[in-house]
C-alpha positions in Angstrom: 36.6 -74.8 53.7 36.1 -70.8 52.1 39.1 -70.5 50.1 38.7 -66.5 48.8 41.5 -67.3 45.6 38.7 -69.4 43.8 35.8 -67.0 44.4 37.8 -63.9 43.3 38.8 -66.5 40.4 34.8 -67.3 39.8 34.0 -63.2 39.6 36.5 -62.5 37.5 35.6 -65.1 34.8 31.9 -64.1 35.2 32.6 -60.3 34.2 35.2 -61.4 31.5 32.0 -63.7 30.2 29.6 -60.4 30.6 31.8 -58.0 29.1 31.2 -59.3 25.3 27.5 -59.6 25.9 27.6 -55.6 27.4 30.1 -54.4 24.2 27.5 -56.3 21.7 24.6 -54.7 23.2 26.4 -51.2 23.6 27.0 -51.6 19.8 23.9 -53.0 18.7 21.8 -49.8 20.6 24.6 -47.1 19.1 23.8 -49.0 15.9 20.5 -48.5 15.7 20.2 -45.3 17.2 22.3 -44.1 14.4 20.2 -45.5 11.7 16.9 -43.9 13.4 16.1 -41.0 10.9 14.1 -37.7 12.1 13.3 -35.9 8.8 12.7 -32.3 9.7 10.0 -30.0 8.0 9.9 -28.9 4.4 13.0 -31.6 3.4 13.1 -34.8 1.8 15.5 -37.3 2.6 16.3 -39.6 -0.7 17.3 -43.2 0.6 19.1 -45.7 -1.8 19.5 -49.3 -0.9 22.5 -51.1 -2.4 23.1 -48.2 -5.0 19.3 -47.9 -6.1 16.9 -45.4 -5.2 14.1 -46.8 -2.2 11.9 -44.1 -1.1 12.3 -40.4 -0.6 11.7 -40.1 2.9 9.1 -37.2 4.1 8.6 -35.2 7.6 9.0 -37.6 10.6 10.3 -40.4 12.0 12.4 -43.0 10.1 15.0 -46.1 10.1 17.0 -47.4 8.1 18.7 -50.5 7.7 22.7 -50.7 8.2 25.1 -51.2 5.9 22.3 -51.6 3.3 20.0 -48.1 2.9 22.1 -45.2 2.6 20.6 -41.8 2.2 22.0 -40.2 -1.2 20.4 -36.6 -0.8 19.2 -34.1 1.6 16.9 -31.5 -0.1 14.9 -28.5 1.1 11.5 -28.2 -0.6 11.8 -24.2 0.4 11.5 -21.6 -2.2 15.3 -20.4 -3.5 17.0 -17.8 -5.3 19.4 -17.9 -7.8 21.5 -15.2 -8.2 23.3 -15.5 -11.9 26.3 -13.8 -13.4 24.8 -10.8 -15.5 24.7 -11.9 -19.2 25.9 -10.2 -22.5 22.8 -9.7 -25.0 22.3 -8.4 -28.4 19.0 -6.5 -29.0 17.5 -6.1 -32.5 18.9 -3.1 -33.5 22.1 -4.2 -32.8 22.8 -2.6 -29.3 24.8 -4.8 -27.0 23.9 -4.5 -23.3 24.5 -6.4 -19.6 21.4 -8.0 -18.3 21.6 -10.0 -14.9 18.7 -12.0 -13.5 17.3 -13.8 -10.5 15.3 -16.8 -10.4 12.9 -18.4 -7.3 12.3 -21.5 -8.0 11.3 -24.5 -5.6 12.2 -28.5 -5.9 8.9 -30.2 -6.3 9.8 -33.5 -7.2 13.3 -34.8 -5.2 13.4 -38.0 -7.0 13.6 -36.3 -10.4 15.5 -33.9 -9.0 18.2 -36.1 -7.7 18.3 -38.1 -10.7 17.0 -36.1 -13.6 20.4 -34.1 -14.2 23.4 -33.8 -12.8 24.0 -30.6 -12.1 20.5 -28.6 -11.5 21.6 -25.2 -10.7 23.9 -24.6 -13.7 21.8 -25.9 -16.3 19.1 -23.4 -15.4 22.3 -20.9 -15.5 22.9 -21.7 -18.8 19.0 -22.3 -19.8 18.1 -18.8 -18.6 21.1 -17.0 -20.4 20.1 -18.6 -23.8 16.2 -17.9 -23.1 17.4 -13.9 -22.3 19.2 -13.9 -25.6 16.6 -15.0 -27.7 14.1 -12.5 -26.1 15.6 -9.9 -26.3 16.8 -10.6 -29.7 13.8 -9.6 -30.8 13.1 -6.5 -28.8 14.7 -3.0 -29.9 16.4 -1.3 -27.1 13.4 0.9 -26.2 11.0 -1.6 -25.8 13.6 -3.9 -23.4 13.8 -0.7 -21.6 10.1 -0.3 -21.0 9.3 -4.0 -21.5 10.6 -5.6 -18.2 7.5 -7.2 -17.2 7.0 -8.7 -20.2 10.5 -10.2 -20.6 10.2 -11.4 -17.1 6.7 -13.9 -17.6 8.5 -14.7 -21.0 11.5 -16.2 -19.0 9.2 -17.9 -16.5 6.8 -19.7 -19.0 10.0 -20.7 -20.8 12.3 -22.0 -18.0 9.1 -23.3 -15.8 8.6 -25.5 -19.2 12.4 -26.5 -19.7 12.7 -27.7 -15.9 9.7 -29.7 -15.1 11.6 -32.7 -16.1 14.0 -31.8 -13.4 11.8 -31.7 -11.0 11.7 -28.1 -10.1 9.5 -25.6 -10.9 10.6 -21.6 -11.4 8.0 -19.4 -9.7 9.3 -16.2 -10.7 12.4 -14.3 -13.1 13.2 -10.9 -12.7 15.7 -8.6 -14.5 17.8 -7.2 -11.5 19.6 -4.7 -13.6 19.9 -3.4 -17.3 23.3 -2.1 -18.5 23.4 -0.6 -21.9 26.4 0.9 -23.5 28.3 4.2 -22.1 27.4 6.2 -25.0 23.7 5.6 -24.7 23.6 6.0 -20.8 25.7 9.5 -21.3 22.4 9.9 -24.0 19.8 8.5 -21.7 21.3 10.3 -18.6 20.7 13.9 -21.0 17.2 12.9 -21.7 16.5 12.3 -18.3 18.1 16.0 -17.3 16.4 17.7 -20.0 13.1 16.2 -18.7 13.8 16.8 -15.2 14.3 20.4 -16.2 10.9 20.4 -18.3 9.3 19.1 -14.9 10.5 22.0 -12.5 9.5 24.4 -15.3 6.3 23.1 -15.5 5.9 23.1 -11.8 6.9 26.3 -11.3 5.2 27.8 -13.9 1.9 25.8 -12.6 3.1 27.7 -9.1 3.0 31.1 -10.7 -0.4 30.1 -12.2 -2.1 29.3 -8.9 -0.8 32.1 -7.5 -1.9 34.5 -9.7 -5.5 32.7 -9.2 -5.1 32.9 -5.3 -4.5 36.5 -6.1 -7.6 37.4 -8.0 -9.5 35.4 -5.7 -8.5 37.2 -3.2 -9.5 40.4 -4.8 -12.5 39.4 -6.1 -13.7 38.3 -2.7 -12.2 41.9 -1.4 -14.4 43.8 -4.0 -17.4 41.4 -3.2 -16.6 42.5 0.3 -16.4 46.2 -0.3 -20.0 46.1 -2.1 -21.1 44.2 0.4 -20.2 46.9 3.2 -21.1 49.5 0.9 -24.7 48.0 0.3 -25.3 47.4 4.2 -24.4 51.2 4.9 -26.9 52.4 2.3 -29.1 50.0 3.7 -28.4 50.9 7.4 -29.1 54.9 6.3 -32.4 54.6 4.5 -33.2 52.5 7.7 -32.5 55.3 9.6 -34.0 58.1 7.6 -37.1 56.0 7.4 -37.1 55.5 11.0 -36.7 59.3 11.6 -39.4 60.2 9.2 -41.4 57.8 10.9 -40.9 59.6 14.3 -41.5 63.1 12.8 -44.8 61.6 11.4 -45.8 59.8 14.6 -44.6 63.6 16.5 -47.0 65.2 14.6 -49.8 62.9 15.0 -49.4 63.2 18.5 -49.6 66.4 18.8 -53.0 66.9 16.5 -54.0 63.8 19.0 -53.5 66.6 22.0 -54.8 69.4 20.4 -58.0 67.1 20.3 -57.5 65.8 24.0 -57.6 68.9 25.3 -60.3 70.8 22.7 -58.3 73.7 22.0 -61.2 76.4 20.7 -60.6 78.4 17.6 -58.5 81.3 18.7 -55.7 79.0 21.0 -55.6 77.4 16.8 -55.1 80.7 15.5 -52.5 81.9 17.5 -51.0 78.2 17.4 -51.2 79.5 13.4 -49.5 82.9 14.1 -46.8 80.7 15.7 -46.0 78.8 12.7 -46.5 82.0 10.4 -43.7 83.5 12.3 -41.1 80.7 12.0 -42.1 80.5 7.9 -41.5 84.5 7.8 -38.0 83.9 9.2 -37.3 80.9 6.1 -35.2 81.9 3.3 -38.8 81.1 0.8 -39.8 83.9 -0.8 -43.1 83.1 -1.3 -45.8 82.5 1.7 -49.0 81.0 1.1 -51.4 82.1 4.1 -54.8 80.3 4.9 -58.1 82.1 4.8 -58.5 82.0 8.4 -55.0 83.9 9.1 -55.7 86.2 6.5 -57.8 88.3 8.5 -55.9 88.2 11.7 -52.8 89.2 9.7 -54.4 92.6 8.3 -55.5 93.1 11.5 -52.1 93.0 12.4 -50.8 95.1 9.6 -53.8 97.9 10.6 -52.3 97.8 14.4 -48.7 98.0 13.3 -49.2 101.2 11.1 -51.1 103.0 13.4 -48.7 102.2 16.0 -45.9 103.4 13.5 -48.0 106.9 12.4 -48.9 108.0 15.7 -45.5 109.6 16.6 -44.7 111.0 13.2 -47.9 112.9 13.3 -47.0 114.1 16.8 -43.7 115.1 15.6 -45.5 116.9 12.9 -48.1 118.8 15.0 -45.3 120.2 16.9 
C-alpha cells in the first residue's frame, strides 16, 4: 500500500543529502573564479607563493592557486610624473635660490622594483634634491639662469644611473620653476624694464626710419614721374612739329606736282610769282630778293604806275 509519510520522508532526505554536494560545488566554482586573474594592458601583476616571489604576471589570462599564490603588487608600466617639493640650493657665488623639479620616469623592471627598495618614489625625492645641489653648486647664478637645459640632461644622466638598480628608468627632468632671492628679482625685474624700454625705442626709431625711406621713395618715384611726363610731352611736340612740317613739305610738293599736271605756260608762273611778290612786300623783312625773271615784269610795273601817277598832275598843270 502507497503510504505518502515515507515518500515525502525519502525526498526530504535526498535534498538534505544533495544540499552539501550543491554548497561544495557552489564554493569550489566561487573559488576558483576568484583566483582566475585577467592582467590588463601595460601592468604587471607580481605573484608570491608562500611569502616568496613566483612570477610577475604579464597581459592576459591567469590563475592562481588558493591559499598559496598571493599577488604582492599591482604596477603600471606607464610613463609617470613626479611632482617634488621645490628645493633650497646654493649656487657658487653664494646666492641661495628655490628650484622645483619634475621627473617622468617609467618602471621597467617590477621585480626589482618591488623588491629593490622600499620606498621608490622618495628615494628619487631625495636622490634628485642632492643631484640639484651638487649642480648647481657649481654654476654661478647667471649661468643656472641661462643653463636650464643643461642642468636638466645632467639630472637625467645622473638619476637614470642611480635608479637602474630599482628597476626604473627616468626618461626626462625638468626645472619647473627658478626662484632667486627678492633683491635680485627687484634687480632682474629693472633689467628686464630697462631692456623692454631699449626694445620699443629701437622699434620706433626703426619705424621713423622706414618711414622716412617710404617717404623718399615716394618722392623719388614722383620726380621720376614728373620727368617722365615732361620727356613724353617734349616728345609728343617734336612729333607734332615734325608731322606738320611734313605736311607743309608734302603741300608744297603737291602743288609743284599740279602746276606740272596741268602745264601751266610761263606767264600763268609769272603771275603765280607776282602773287607771292605781293604777300613778301606786305612782311615786316626789309630786304626782298627778286628773281631775274620778275625783274623785268616789276619795272614794267613801276613804268605803268608812274605814268599813271604823272598823267593828272600834268593835266593839272596845263590848265
Amino acid at each position: 500500500m502507497f503510504n505518502p509519510y515515507i515518500l515525502q520522508l525519502t525526498v526530504l532526505s535526498s535534498v538534505a543529502i544533495m544540499i552539501p554536494f550543491v554548497i561544495l560545488i557552489f564554493l569550489i566554482l566561487l573559488l576558483i573564479i576568484r583566483n582566475v586573474i585577467v592582467v590588463p594592458q601595460a601592468h604587471v601583476f607580481v605573484l608570491e607563493r608562500l611569502g616568496g616571489f613566483k612570477v610577475a604576471w604579464g597581459t592576459g589570462l591567469h590563475l592562481k592557486v588558493p591559499f598559496i599564490d598571493r599577488i604582492s603588487r599591482k604596477i603600471s608600466l606607464k610613463e609617470k610624473v613626479a611632482d617634488f617639493a621645490p628645493q633650497f640650493v646654493i649656487t657658487k657665488d653664494n646666492v641661495t635660490m628655490q628650484i622645483d623639479t619634475v621627473l617622468f620616469y617609467q618602471i621597467v623592471d617590477p621585480v626589482l622594483y618591488s623588491y629593490g627598495i622600499e620606498n621608490p618614489i622618495n628615494a628619487i625625492d631625495n636622490l634628485s634634491a642632492t643631484t640639484l645641489r651638487n649642480i648647481i653648486g657649481d654654476l654661478e647664478l647667471d649661468e643656472t639662469l641661462t643653463s636650464r637645459d643643461t642642468i636638466n640632461t645632467q639630472m637625467r644622466i645622473l638619476l637614470d644611473e642611480a635608479t637602474d638598480p630599482w628597476g626604473i628608468k627616468v626618461n626626462r627632468v625638468e626645472l619647473k620653476n627658478i626662484i632667486p632671492p627678492q633683491d635680485i628679482q627687484n634687480a632682474m625685474e629693472r633689467q628686464m624694464k630697462a631692456e623692454r624700454e631699449k626694445r620699443e625705442s629701437i622699434l620706433i626709431a626703426e619705424g621713423k626710419k622706414e618711414s622716412q625711406i617710404r617717404i623718399a621713395e615716394g618722392e623719388k618715384e614722383a620726380a621720376i614721374l614728373r620727368a617722365d611726363a615732361k620727356r613724353e610731352q617734349a616728345i609728343r611736340e617734336a612729333d607734332g612739329e615734325a608731322q606738320a612740317i611734313l605736311k607743309i613739305q608734302k603741300a608744297k610738293a603737291d602743288g609743284l606736282a599740279m602746276i606740272k599736271a596741268v602745264a601751266a605756260d610761263k606767264n600763268v608762273i609769272t603771275l603765280r610769282g607776282l602773287e607771292a611778290m605781293e604777300k613778301v612786300a606786305d612782311g615786316k623783312a626789309t630786304k626782298i630778293i627778286i628773281p631775274s625773271e620778275l625783274q623785268s615784269l616789276a619795272t614794267a610795273g613801276i613804268t605803268l604806275k608812274e605814268m599813271f601817277s604823272d598823267t593828272p598832275d600834268n593835266t593839272k598843270s596845263e590848265k
